[in-house]
Phi, psi and omega in degrees: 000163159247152186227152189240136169313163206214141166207139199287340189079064160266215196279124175322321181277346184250130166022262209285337168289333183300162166168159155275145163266150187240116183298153203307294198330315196283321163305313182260014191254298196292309206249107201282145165302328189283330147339122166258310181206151190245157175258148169232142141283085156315123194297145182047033137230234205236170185260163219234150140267151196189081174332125158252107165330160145283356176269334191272020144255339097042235208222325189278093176260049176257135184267115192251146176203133184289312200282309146330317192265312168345302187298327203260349183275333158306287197290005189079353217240025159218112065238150175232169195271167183330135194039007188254052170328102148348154210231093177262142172264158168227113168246155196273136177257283199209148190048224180262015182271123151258142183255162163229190190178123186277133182267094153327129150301145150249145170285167185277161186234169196275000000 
């Protein structure tokens, strides 16, 4: 599935503002209610536990995380400009496990 980064519009360098956003559809397909937390894999770093609020069944479908936002401020690709989130795949492995993976731009060629 995809998901696109996410920032509360805090301070840019911290963490803890970061997550993935999950379109709803993709959030109730994927994702058990009964969940207290997923485990994510991060391409290259270490994998994460990753509280799911009552809000991300709700109205919120974000996954927030210091440790996420850590991962896209390591990859270059946060803080980004106005309205252009980096883009992640999130694939589902097994149970409540996921790997993610930032998907790179390409430039236009000549």
């Amino acid at each position: 599935m995809y998901a696109t980064a996410w920032h509360n519009g805090g301070p840019p360098r911290e963490p803890a503002g970061y997550g993935l956003k999950f379109a709803k559809v993709d959030r109730d397909r994927h994702f058990v209610s009964d969940w207290e937390n997923i485990i994510l894999e991060l391409e290259g770093a270490e994998p994460t536990t990753v509280t799911l609020s009552a809000a991300f069944w709700r109205s919120c479908s974000e996954l927030r995380s210091a440790d996420v936002g850590q991962w896209l401020l390591a990859a270059d690709v946060a803080p980004w400009a106005r309205g252009s989130p980096p883009g992640v795949v999130v694939t589902e492995l097994e149970g409540n496990r996921f790997s993610a993976r930032i998907l790179k731009r390409k430039g236009l060629g000549r």
